[in-house]
N, C-alpha and C positions, 0 to 999 in steps of 0.2 A: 743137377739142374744147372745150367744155363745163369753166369752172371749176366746180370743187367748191366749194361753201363750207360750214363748220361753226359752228355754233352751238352755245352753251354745253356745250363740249366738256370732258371730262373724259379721263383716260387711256385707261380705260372704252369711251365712249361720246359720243355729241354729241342732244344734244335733239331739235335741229334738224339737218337736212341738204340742200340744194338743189341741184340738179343741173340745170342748165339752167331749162325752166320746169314741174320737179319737184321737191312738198317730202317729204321723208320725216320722218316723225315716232317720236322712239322710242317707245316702251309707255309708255302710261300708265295710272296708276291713283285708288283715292281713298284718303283716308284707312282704316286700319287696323282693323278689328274697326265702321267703321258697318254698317248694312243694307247687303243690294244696292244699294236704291234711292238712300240717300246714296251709296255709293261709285264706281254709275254718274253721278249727276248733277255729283259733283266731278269724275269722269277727266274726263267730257265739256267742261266750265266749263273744263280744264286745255288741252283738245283747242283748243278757242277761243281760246285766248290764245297758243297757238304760233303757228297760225295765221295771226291777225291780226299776230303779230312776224314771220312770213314772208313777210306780204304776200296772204295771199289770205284765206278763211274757210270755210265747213262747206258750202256750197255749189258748191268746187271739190274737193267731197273725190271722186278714182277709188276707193278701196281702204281698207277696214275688215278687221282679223283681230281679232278680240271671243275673248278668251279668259276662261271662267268654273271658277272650282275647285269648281260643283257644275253641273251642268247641268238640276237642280231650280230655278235663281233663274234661267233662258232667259225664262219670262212677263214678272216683274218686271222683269229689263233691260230685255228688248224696249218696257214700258210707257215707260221714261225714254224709251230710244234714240230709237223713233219718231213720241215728243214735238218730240224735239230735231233729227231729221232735215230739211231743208225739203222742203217737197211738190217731187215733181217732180224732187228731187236725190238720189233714191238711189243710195249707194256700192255697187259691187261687195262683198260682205261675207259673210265667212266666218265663224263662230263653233263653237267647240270645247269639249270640257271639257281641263282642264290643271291640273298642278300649279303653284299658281304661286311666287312668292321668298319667301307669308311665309304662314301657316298662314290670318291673319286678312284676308289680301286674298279677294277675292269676285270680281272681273273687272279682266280687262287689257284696251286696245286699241291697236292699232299700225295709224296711218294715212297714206295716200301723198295727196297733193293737187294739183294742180295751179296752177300760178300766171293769175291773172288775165290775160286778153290784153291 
C-alpha cells in the first residue's frame, strides 16, 4: 500500500496530501473582501505553489470543485480560471454556489492532481 504523506499539516488539516501518484490539495482561497477577480487570481497563484511543492503543476490537475458564495461572479471567475487553465489541460470541474467560512470570501477551490510520470 501506498504511504500517505502530509504536508503542512495542522491538527485541522494538511495543505497538502499525496497518496501514491496523487496530490490532493486543500480549499483554497484569495484574500478577504478583493474582487472576484483578485481573489480568483490569488487562490489560483496559491494553487501553483502547492503544486509545484508537490511535485507536479496545473497541467496534471484531474479535479476542480470551484466554490462561489454568489454565483453572479460564475462569468468573472471563469474569465481568470480559463486564462489560467492550459490549452488542452482541462480539469474535470465542478462549480457550485456555497456559503463559505467568512462573509468576504467570493470563491473556494479544492484540487486533486496527479504526479508527473
Amino acid at each position: 500500500m501506498a504511504e500517505i504523506i502530509r504536508q503542512h499539516q495542522t491538527s485541522r488539516m494538511s495543505r497538502i496530501v499525496m497518496h501514491g501518484q496523487t496530490v490532493y490539495l486543500c480549499g483554497q482561497v484569495g484574500t478577504r473582501g478583493d474582487s472576484i477577480t483578485g481573489q480568483t487570481e490569488e487562490m489560483l497563484a496559491k494553487v501553483d505553489s502547492l503544486l509545484e511543492e508537490a511535485g507536479t503543476d496545473r497541467h496534471h490537475i484531474l479535479q476542480a470543485i470551484v466554490w462561489l458564495s454568489d454565483m453572479a461572479d460564475f462569468d468573472a471567475m471563469n474569465a481568470v480560471w480559463d486564462a489560467w487553465v492550459p490549452e488542452g489541460h482541462a480539469p474535470a470541474r465542478a462549480c457550485g454556489e456555497a456559503k463559505l467560512a467568512s462573509a468576504e470570501l467570493k470563491v473556494e477551490v479544492i484540487v486533486t492532481a496527479a504526479l508527473p510520470s
